[in-house]
C-alpha positions in Angstrom: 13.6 -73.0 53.7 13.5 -71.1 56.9 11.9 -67.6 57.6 11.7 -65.1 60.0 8.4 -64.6 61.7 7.6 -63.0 64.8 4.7 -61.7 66.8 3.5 -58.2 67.9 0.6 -56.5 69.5 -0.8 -54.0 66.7 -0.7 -50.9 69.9 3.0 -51.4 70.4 4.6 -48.6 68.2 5.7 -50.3 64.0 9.5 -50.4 64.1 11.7 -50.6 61.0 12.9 -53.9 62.7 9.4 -55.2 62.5 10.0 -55.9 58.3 6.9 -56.7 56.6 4.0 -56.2 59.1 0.9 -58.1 58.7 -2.1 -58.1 60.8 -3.6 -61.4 61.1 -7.1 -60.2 62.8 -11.0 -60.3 61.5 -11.8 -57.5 62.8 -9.7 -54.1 63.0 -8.5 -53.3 66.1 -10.3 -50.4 68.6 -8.4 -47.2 68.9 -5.8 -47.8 66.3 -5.6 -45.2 62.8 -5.1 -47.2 59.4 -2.6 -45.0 58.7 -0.7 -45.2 62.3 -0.3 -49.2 61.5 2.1 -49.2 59.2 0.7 -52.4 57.5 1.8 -54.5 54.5 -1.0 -56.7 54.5 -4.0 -57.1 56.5 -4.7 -60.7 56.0 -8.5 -60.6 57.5 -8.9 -64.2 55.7 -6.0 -66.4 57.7 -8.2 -65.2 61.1 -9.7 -68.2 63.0 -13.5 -68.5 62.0 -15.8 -65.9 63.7 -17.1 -69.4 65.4 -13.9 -70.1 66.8 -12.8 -67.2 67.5 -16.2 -66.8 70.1 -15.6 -70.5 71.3 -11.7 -69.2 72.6 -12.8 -66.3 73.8 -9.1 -65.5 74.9 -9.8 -68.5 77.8 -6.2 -70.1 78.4 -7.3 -73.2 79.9 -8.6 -73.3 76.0 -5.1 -72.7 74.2 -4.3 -76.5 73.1 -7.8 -76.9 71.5 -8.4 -73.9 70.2 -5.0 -74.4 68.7 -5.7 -77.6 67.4 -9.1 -76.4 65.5 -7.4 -73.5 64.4 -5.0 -75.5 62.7 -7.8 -77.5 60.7 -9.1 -74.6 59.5 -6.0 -73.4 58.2 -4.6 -76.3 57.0 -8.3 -75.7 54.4 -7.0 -72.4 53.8 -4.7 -72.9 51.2 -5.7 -69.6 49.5 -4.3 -66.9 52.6 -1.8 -69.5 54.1 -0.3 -69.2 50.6 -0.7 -65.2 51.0 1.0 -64.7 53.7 4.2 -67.4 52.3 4.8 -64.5 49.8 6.1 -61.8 52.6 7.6 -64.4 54.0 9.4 -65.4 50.8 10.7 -61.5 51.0 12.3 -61.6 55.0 11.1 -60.9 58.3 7.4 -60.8 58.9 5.8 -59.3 61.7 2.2 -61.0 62.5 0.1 -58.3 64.0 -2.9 -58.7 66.5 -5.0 -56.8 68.7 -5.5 -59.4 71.7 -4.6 -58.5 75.1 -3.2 -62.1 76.0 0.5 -62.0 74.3 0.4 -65.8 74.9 -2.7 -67.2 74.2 -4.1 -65.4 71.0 -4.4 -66.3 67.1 -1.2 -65.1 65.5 1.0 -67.1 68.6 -1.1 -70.0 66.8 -0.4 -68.5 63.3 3.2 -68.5 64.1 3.4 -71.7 66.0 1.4 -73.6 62.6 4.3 -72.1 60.0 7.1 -72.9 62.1 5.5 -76.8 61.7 4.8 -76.2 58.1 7.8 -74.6 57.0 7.2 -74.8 53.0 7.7 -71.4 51.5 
């Protein structure tokens, strides 16, 4: 079954065309209100590891490994993989983060890891 995911930086203003917006970050992100986000779900739980995380540190030359371990730790994660299938069982889901790099940061990975493992 195919869905429709996409990715958004959290400061870029929630549009109805967004659908089910989930932010896919440990920590909250600086500067934003709760209630400005317009969140579903915040899905703390599918973040990479606070370990991985500060191994990345946003570092492209980084991207394909940090991918890689990322994917190991969520293919472990059966509990908030399996969160996040259920708005994505409903239609389009938005995966929110607060990165500056729009290339290179977990939710591209998120994204990139469903699209392979397309079981909803």
């Amino acid at each position: 079954m195919a869905f429709d995911v996409v990715v958004k930086r959290i400061y870029e203003a929630p549009e109805k065309s967004d659908g089910q917006r989930v932010l896919v970050d440990r920590i909250w992100p600086r500067g934003v209100a709760k209630t400005d986000a317009a969140l579903t779900l915040w899905l703390k739980d599918i973040a990479p590891s606070d370990e991985l995380r500060k191994w990345f540190g946003h570092e492209p030359e980084r991207w394909a490994e940090f991918r890689k371990r990322y994917s190991a730790e969520l293919e472990r994660n059966d509990a908030a993989v399996e969160q996040l299938r259920g708005p994505l069982r409903k239609g389009k889901v938005t995966l929110l983060y607060g990165a500056h790099d729009a290339a290179h940061n977990n939710a591209v990975a998120l994204m990139e890891y469903l699209l392979r493992h397309p079981r909803v």
